[in-house]
C-alpha positions as a Python dict, from the first residue, in 0.01 Angstrom:
ca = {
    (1, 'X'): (0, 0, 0),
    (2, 'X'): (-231, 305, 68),
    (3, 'X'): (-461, 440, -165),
    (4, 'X'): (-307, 734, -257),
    (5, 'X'): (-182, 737, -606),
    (6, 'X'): (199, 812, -574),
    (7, 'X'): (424, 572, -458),
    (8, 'X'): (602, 587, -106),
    (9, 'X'): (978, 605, -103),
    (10, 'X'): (1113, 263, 29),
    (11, 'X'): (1402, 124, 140),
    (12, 'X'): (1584, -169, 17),
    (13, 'X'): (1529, -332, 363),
    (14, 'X'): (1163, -246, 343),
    (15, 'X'): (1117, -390, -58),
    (16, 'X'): (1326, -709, 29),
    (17, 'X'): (1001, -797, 382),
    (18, 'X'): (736, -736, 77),
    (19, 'X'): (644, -1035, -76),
    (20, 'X'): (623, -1092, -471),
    (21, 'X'): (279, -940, -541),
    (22, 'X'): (332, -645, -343),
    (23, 'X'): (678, -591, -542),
    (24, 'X'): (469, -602, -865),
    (25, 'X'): (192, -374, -764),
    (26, 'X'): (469, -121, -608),
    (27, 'X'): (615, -159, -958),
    (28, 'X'): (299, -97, -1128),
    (29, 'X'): (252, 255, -918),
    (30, 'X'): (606, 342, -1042),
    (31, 'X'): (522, 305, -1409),
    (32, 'X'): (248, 515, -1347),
    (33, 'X'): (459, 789, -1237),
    (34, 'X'): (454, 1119, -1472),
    (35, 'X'): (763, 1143, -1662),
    (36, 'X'): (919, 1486, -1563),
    (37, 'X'): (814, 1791, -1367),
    (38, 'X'): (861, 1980, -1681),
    (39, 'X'): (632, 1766, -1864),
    (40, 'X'): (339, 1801, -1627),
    (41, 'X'): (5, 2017, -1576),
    (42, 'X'): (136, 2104, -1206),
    (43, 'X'): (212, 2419, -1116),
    (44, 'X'): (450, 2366, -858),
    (45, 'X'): (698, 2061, -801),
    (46, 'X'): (566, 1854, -482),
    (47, 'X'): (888, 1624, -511),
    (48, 'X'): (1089, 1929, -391),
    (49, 'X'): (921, 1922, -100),
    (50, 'X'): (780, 1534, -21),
    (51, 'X'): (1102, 1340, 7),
    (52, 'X'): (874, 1003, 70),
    (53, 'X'): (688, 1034, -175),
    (54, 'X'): (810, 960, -569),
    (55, 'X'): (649, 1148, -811),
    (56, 'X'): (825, 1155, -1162),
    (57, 'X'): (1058, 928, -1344),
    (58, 'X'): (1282, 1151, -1373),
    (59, 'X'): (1407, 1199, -1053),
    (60, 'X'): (1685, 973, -869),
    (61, 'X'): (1471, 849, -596),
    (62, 'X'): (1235, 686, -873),
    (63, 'X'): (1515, 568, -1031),
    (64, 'X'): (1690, 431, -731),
    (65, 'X'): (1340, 245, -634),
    (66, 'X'): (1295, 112, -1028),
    (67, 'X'): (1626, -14, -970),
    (68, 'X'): (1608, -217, -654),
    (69, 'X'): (1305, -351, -709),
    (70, 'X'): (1395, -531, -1027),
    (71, 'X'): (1684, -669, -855),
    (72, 'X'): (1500, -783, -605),
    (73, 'X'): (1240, -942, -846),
    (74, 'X'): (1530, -1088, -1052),
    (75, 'X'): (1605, -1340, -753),
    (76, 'X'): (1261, -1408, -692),
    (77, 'X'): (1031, -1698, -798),
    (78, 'X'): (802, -1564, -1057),
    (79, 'X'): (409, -1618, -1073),
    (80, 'X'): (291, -1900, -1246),
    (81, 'X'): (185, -1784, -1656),
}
């Protein structure tokens, strides 16, 4: 992933190449996410204007990412504990 704090907006196609770690990290970055727009110090809403980047929860293409990526964890083999 590149080092720039917000998470890129993936495909399905694109989650299902990454491998296990990767998944995790990507799902890391989407926790981080700020909650809302509304909630924020920003003074304008980049996610109006970025469509490949996610930058709240609260927003369907974070929510749509959350989602595929824990199905696509769910049928993978998990790290040793």
């Amino acid at each position: 992933m590149a080092k720039n704090k917000h998470p890129r907006v993936l495909s399905i196609e694109e989650l299902e190449k990454k491998g296990t770690r990767e998944l995790l990290g990507y799902l890391k970055r989407l926790h981080k996410c700020e909650e809302s727009f509304e909630k924020s110090d920003m003074d304008f809403n980049p996610d109006l204007e970025d469509v490949e980047t996610i930058y709240f929860k609260q927003t369907p293409k974070w929510k749509t990412a959350y989602r595929d990526v824990k199905a696509i964890l769910a049928n993978r083999e998990h790290l040793g504990a």
